[in-house]
C-alpha positions as CSV (number, residue, x, y, z in Angstrom):
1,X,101.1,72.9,102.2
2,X,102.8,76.2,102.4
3,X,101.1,78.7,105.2
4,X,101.0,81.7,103.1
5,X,99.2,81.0,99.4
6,X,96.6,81.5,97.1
7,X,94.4,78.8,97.4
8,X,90.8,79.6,94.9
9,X,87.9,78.6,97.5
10,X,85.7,78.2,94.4
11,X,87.6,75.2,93.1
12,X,90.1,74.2,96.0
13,X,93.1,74.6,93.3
14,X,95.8,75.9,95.0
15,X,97.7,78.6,92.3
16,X,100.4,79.6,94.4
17,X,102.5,79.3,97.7
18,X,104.8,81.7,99.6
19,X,107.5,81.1,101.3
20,X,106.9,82.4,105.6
21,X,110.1,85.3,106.6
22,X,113.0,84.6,107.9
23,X,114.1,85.4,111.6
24,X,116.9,87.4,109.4
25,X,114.1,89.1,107.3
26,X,111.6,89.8,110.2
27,X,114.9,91.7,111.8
28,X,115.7,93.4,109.0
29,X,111.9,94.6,108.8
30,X,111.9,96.2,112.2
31,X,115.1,97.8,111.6
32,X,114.0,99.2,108.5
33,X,110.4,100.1,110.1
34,X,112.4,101.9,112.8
35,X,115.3,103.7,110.7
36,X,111.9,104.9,108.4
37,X,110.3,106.5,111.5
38,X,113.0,108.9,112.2
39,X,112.9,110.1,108.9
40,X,108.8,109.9,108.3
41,X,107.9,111.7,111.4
42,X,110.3,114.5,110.5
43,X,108.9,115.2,107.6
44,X,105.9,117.9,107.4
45,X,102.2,116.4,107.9
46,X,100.8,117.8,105.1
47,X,104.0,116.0,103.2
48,X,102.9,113.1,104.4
49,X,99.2,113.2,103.7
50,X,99.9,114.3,100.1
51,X,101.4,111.0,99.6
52,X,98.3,109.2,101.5
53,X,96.6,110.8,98.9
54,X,98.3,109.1,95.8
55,X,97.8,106.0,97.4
56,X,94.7,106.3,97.1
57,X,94.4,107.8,93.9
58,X,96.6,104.5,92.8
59,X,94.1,102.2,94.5
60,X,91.2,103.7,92.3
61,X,93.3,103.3,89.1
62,X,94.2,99.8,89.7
63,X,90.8,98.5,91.2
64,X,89.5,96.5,88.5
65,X,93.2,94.1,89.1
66,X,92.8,94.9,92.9
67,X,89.5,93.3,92.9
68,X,90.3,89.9,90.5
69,X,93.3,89.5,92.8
70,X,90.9,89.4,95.8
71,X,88.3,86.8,94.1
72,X,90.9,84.4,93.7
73,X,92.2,84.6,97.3
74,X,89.2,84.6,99.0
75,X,86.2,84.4,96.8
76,X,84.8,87.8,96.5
77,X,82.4,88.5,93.7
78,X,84.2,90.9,91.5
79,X,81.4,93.8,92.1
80,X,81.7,93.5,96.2
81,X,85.1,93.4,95.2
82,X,85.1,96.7,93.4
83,X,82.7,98.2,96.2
84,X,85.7,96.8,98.7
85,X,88.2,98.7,96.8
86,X,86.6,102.2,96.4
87,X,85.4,102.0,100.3
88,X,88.8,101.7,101.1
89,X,89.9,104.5,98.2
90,X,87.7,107.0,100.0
91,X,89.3,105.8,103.4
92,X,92.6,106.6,102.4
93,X,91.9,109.4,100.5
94,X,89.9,110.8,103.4
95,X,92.9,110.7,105.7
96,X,95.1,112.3,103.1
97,X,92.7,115.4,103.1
98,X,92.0,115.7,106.7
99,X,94.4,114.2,108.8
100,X,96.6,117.0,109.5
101,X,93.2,118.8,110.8
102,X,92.2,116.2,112.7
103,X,95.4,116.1,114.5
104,X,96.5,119.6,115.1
105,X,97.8,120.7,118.4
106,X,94.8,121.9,120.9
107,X,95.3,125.1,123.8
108,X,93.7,124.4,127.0
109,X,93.0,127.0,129.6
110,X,95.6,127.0,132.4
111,X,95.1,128.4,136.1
112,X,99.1,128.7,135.6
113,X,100.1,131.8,134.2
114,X,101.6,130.8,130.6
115,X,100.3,128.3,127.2
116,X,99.5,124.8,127.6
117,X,99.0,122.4,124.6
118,X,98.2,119.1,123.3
119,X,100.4,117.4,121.0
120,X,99.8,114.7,118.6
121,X,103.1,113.1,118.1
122,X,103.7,109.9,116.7
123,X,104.8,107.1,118.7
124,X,106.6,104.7,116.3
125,X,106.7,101.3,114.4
126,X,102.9,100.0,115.0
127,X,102.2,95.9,113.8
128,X,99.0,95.4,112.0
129,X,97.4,91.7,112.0
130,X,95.2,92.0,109.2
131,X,92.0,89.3,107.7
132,X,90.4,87.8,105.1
133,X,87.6,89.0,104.8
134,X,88.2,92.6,103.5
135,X,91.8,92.6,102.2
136,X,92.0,96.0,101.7
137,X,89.5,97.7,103.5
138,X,91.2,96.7,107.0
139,X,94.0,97.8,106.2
140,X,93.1,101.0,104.6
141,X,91.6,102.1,108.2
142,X,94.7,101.1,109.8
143,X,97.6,102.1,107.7
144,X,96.2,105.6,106.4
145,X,95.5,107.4,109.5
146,X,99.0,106.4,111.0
147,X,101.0,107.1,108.0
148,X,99.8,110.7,108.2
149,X,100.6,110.7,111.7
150,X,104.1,109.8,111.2
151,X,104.1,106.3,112.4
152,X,105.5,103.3,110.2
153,X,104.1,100.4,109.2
154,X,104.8,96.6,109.7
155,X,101.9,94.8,108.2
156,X,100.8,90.6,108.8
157,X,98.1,89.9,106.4
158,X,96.3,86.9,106.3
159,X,97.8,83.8,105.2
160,X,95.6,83.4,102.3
161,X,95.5,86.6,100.8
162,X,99.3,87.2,99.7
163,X,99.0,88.5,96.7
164,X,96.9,91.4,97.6
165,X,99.0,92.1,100.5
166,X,101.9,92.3,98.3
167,X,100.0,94.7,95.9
168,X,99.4,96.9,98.5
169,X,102.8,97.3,99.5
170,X,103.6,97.9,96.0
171,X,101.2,100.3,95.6
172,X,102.9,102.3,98.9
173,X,105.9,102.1,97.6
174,X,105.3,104.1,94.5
175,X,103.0,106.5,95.9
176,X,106.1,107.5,97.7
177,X,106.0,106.3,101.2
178,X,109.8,105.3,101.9
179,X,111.1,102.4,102.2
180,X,110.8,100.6,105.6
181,X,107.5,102.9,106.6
182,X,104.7,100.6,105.3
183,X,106.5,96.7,104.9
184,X,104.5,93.2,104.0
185,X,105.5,90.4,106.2
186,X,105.0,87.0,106.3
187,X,105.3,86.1,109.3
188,X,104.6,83.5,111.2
189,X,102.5,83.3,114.5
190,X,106.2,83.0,116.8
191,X,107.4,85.5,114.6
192,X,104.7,87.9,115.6
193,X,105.0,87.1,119.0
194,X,108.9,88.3,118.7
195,X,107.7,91.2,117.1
196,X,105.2,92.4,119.9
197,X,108.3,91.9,122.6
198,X,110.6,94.0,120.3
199,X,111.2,97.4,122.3
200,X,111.4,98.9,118.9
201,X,107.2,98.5,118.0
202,X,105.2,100.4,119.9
203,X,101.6,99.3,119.4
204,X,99.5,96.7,117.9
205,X,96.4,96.3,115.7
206,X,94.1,93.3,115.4
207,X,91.1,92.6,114.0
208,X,90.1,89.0,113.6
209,X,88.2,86.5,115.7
210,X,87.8,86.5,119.4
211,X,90.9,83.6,119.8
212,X,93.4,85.4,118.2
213,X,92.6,88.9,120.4
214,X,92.9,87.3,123.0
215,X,96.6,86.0,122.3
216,X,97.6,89.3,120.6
217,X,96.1,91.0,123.9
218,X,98.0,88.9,125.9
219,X,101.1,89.5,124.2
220,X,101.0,93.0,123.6
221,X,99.9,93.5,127.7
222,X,102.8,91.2,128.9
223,X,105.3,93.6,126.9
224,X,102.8,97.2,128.0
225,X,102.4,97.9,123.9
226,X,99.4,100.1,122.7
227,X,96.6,97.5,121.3
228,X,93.7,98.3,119.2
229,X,91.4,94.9,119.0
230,X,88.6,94.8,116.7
231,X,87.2,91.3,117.0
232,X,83.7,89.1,116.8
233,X,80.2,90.3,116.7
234,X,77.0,88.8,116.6
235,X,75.1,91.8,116.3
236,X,71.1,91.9,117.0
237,X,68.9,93.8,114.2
238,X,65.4,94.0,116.1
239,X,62.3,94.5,113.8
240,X,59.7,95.9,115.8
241,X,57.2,97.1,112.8
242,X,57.0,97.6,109.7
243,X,54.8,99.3,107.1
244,X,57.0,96.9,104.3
245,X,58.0,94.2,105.7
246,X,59.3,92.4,102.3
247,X,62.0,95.7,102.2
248,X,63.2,95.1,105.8
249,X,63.4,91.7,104.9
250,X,65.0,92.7,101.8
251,X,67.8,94.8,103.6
252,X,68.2,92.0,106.3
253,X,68.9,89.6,103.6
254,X,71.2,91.3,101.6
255,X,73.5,92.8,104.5
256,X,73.4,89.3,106.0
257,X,74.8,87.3,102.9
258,X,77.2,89.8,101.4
259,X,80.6,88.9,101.5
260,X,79.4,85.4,102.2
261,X,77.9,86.3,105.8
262,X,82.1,86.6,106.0
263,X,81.9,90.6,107.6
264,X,82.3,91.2,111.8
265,X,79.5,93.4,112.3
266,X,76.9,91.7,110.2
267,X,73.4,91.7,111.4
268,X,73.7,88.1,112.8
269,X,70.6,88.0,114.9
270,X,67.4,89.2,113.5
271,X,64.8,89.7,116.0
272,X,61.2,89.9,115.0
273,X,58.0,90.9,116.5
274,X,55.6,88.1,117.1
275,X,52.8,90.1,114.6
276,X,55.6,90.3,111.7
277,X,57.5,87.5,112.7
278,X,56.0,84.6,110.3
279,X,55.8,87.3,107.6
280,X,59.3,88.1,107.7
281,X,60.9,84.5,107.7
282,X,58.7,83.7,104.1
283,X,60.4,86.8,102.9
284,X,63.6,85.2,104.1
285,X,62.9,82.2,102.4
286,X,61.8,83.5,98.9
287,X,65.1,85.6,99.1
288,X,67.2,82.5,99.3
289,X,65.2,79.9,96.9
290,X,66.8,79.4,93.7
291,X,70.1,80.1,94.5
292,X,72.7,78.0,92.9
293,X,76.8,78.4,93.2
294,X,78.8,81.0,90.8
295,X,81.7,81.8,90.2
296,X,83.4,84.9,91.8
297,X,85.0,85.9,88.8
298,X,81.8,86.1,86.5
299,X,79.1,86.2,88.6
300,X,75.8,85.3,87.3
301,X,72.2,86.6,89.2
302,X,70.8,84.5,91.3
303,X,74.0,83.1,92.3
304,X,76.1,83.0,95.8
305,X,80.1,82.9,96.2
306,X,82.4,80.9,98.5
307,X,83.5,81.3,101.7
308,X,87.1,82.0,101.9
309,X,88.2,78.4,102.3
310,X,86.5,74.7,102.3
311,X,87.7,74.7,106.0
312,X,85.5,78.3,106.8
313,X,82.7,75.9,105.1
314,X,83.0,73.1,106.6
315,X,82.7,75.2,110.1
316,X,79.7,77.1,108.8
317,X,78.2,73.9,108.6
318,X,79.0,72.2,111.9
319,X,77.6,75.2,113.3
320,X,74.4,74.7,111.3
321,X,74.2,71.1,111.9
322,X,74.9,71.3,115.9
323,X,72.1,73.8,115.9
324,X,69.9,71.8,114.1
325,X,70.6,69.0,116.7
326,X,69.8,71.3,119.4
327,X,66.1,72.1,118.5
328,X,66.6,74.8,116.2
329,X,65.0,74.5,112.3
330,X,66.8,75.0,108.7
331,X,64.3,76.8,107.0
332,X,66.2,76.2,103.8
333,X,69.7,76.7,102.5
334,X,72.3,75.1,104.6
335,X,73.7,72.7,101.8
336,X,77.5,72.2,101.4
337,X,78.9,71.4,98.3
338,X,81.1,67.9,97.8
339,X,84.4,68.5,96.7
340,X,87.3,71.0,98.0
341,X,85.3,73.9,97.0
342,X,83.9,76.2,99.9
343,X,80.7,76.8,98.5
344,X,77.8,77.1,101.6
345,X,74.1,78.1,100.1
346,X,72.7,80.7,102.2
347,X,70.3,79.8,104.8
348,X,67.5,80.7,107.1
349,X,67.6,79.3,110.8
350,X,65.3,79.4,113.3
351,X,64.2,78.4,116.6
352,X,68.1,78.6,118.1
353,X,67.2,77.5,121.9
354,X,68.7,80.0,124.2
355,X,69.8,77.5,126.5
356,X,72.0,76.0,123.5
357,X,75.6,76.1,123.1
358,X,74.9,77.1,119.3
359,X,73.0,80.8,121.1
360,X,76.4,82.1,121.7
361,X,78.3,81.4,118.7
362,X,79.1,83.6,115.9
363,X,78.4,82.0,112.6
364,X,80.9,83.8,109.7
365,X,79.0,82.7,107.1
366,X,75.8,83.4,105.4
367,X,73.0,82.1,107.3
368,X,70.2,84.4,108.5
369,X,69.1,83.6,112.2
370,X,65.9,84.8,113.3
371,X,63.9,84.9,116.7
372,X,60.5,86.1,117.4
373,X,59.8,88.3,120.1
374,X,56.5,89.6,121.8
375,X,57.6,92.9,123.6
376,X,60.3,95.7,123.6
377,X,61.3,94.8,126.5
378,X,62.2,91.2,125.3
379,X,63.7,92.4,122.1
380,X,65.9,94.6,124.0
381,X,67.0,91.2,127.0
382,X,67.6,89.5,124.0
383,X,69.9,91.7,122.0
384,X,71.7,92.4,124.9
385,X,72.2,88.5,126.2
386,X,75.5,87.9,124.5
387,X,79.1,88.2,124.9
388,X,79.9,90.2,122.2
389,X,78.8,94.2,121.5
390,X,80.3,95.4,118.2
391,X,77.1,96.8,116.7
392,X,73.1,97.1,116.5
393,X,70.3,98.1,115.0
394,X,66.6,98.8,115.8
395,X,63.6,99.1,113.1
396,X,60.5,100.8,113.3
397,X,58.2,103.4,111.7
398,X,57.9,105.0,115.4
399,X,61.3,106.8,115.6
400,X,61.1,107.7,119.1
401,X,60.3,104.1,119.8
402,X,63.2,102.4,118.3
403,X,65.8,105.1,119.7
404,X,64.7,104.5,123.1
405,X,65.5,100.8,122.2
406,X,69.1,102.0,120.2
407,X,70.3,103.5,123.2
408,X,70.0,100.5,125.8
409,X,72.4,98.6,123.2
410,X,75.1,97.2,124.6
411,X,77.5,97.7,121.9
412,X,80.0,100.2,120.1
413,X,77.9,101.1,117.0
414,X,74.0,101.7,117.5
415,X,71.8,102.3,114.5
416,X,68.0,103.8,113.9
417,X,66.8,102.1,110.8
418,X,70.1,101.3,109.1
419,X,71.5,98.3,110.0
420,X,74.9,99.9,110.0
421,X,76.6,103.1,109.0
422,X,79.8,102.7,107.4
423,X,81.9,105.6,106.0
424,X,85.1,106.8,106.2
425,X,84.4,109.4,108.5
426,X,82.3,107.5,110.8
427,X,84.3,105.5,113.7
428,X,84.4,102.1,114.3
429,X,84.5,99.3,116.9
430,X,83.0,97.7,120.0
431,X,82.8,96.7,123.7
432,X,82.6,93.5,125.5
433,X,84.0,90.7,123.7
434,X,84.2,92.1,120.1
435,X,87.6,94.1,121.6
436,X,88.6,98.2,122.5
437,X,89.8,100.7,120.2
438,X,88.4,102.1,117.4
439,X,89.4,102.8,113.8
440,X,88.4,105.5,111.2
441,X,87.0,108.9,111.4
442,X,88.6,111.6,113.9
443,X,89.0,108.6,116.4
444,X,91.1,106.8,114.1
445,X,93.4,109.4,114.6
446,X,93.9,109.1,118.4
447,X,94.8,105.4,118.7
448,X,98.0,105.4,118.2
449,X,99.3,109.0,119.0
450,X,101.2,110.5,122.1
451,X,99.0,113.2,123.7
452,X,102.5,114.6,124.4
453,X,101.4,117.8,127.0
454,X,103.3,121.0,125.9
455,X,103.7,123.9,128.4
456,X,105.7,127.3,128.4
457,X,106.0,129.7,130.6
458,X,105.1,133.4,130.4
C-alpha cells in the first residue's frame, strides 16, 4: 500500500495513492524554498501580508470542497469540517492584518550614547511536519505567521491527508505567494531527516504525538536548527461545583468527542467532586446512549464519525480494553465496529487506577475519563501527576476558588470555566512532555524570527 493516500476511514476503501518524492524532487524543493527566500524577504511586509490575506479570502470561498476533501481523508463530519476551515480563515486572515504590527522594529533605552533596536528579520526555509487531525488548521498557524515574516515554506503533511495538502498549496500558489516559498512534499521519514541536516533550512515545526517530537527534537538539536514542538496532552478539566451540572456535563461531553476525541488538548481527564461526582457520570452516560455510526459526509443527529483510520481504532480500543483489565469500568460506549471501517462509539470510563500503566496514556479518541475527587487539594495532585502539560481547566461558581486552582496548573494553557480558549489571537502550546514553542497570536510571530540587534552611533 502506497504511504501517502486517501484511504475513507468510514468504509476502509482506499480512493487513491500517491507516489512518496524523489531524493531529486526533495533537492529541487529546498533549492526552490531557498532561491524563494531571497526574493520573499525582499519584498515589503505589508506586500507580503496582502497576499496572506487572499489566501485566506480563497480558503473561505472554497470551504464547502475544503471540508468534503477532509471527510474523506480522515473522517471529519462536514460541519466540524466547515468550523475547521473558517478557524483557520480567520487564522490566516489575522496574520495578514496584523503581522507587520506585531513585528515592527522596537527602540530600547541605551546607557551608550546613540539608537539601539530590535529587528525582526526572517531567518529562512522553516520545515513543517504537519497531522491529521486538523488538516488545515495546523497549518494555517504555522505557514501564515512565517510567510508574513518573510520566511518560506517546505511543508510534510500527513500521509493520509494528500489531497488537502495539495489543495492548500494550490490555493498559495494563486493567492500569489511565489513559487518555491510555500511547497507540498511528500516525503518520506529519511527524507525529512535529510532535510533537517540541510544547512539550507533553518528551523523546524512539529506537532504530532510525543514519539515523533522526540525524533524531530533529536534531529533538529544534532544539526542546532530552531524547533517549535507541539505534541500530546492529557489535559485535566476539574469540576469542583456546579449550580448545572447536566451543562458542565454537557460541555465536557461535547469538547471531549469532537473531532472523534482526535484533538491534542482535549479535556482528557475529567475530575469531579465526590458530591457531583455520581451526578455527572449519568449525565455522561445519557449523552452517549443512542448513538449509532454516520457517515461523515451526511451526518445524521445522534450519530458519531470515524477515527482517522481502522488502525487509530483499533489503538483506541486496546487502550480501553487494557484499562478495563486493570480495574477501571466502561460505563458504556467502547464498541468497535467489524470490518475495515474506523468507527469507535464514544465512551465513558471510570475507575482508571493510578498505579496503572493505562493512568499515563493519552487516549486520541473519544472516550470520556472521569475521577472523583474529595478536596481541592486532591484535584489539583491529580491534574498535576502526569507527564504531559499542554492545557487545563478548572470549574466552579466560586471564581476566586477555581483561579487559585488555574494558576497551580502545570501546563501552557490554563482556563477559568472554559475548557479552552481558542482564537487566532490567543497563543498556543505547552510544557513538560506536550513540547516548547508556541504558535498563533503575537507569539506566533517570534518563533522563528532573528531578534537581529541594531545599533548606531550618535
Amino acid at each position: 500500500m502506497s504511504v501517502y493516500r486517501v484511504q475513507n476511514p468510514a468504509t476502509g476503501e482506499v480512493i487513491e495513492t500517491f507516489e512518496t518524492a524523489s531524493d531529486t524532487q526533495i533537492e529541487q524543493a529546498l533549492k526552490n524554498a531557498d532561491a524563494a527566500y531571497h526574493e520573499w524577504r525582499n519584498r515589503s511586509i505589508q506586500d507580503r501580508a496582502a497576499i496572506v490575506r487572499r489566501v485566506a479570502e480563497l480558503f473561505a470561498e472554497r470551504k464547502e470542497e475544503l471540508a468534503k476533501i477532509i471527510a474523506q481523508e480522515m473522517g471529519k463530519p462536514l460541519s466540524e469540517g466547515i468550523e475547521e476551515i473558517e478557524f483557520a480563515t480567520s487564522i490566516i486572515s489575522y496574520y495578514g492584518v496584523h503581522g507587520p504590527s506585531l513585528a515592527v522594529d522596537q527602540e530600547i533605552p541605551s546607557t551608550i550614547p546613540g539608537k539601539a533596536i530590535v529587528e525582526n528579520r526572517p531567518i529562512g526555509v522553516l520545515l513543517g511536519v504537519m497531522p491529521w487531525n486538523f488538516p488545515y488548521y495546523q497549518v494555517a498557524r504555522f505557514a501564515a505567521p512565517n510567510l508574513v515574516l518573510g520566511n518560506t515554506i517546505l511543508l510534510k503533511h500527513a500521509e493520509i491527508c494528500p489531497r488537502s495538502a495539495l489543495v492548500i498549496e494550490q490555493i498559495m500558489e494563486e493567492a500569489g505567494v511565489p513559487v518555491g516559498a510555500y511547497t507540498n512534499v511528500f516525503a518520506s521519514h529519511d527524507q525529512i531527516a535529510s532535510i533537517i541536516a540541510d544547512p539550507r533550512l533553518q528551523g523546524v515545526s512539529l506537532t504530532g504525538s510525543e514519539r515523533a517530537g522526540a525524533i524531530i527534537g533529536e534531529h533538529a538539536g544534532r544539526h542546532l536548527k530552531k524547533a517549535v514542538l507541539e505534541l500530546g496532552g492529557t489535559d485535566p478539566m476539574i469540576v469542583l461545583d456546579s449550580d448545572d451540572v447536566a451543562a458542565v456535563a454537557a460541555d465536557a461531553w461535547n469538547f471531549r468527542v469532537y473531532n472523534a476525541g482526535q484533538v491534542c488538548n482535549a479535556n482528557k481527564r475529567i475530575i469531579v467532586m465526590d458530591d457531583i461526582y455520581d451526578e455527572f457520570v449519568a449525565e455522561l452516560k445519557k449523552l452517549a446512549d443512542g448513538l449509532v455510526p454516520g457517515d461523515p459526509l451526511n451526518m445524521p443527529e445522534h450519530a458519531f464519525g470515524p477515527l482517522s483510520s481502522r488502525a487509530a481504532a483499533e489503538n483506541v480500543n486496546a487502550q480501553v480494553q487494557r484499562a478495563v483489565a486493570e480495574g477501571a469500568t466502561l460505563e458504556i460506549g467502547g464498541v468497535l465496529t467489524e470490518g475495515q471501517s474506523a468507527y469507535f462509539s464514544p465512551a465513558v470510563l471510570t475507575g482508571v487506577k493510578r498505579e496503572s500503566a493505562s493512568y499515563r496514556e493519552e487516549i486520541f479518541g473519544p472516550v470520556a475519563t472521569v475521577f472523583k475527587v474529595s478536596s481541592d487539594e486532591e484535584a489539583l495532585e491529580l491534574a498535576n501527576d502526569c507527564d504531559f502539560g499542554l492545557g487545563g481547566s478548572v470549574f466552579s461558581t466560586d471564581e476566586a476558588r477555581a483561579a487559585k486552582i488555574a494558576s497551580q496548573l502545570e501546563v501552557g494553557m490554563t482556563h477559568v470555566n472554559i475548557i479552552a480558549a481558542e482564537a487566532a489571537e490567543l497563543p498556543f502550546g505547552g510544557v513538560k512532555r506536550s513540547g516548547f514553542g508556541r504558535e498563533m497570536g503575537p507569539l506566533g510571530m517570534g518563533e522563528f524570527v532573528n531578534k537581529r540587534f541594531y545599533f548606531k552611533a550618535e
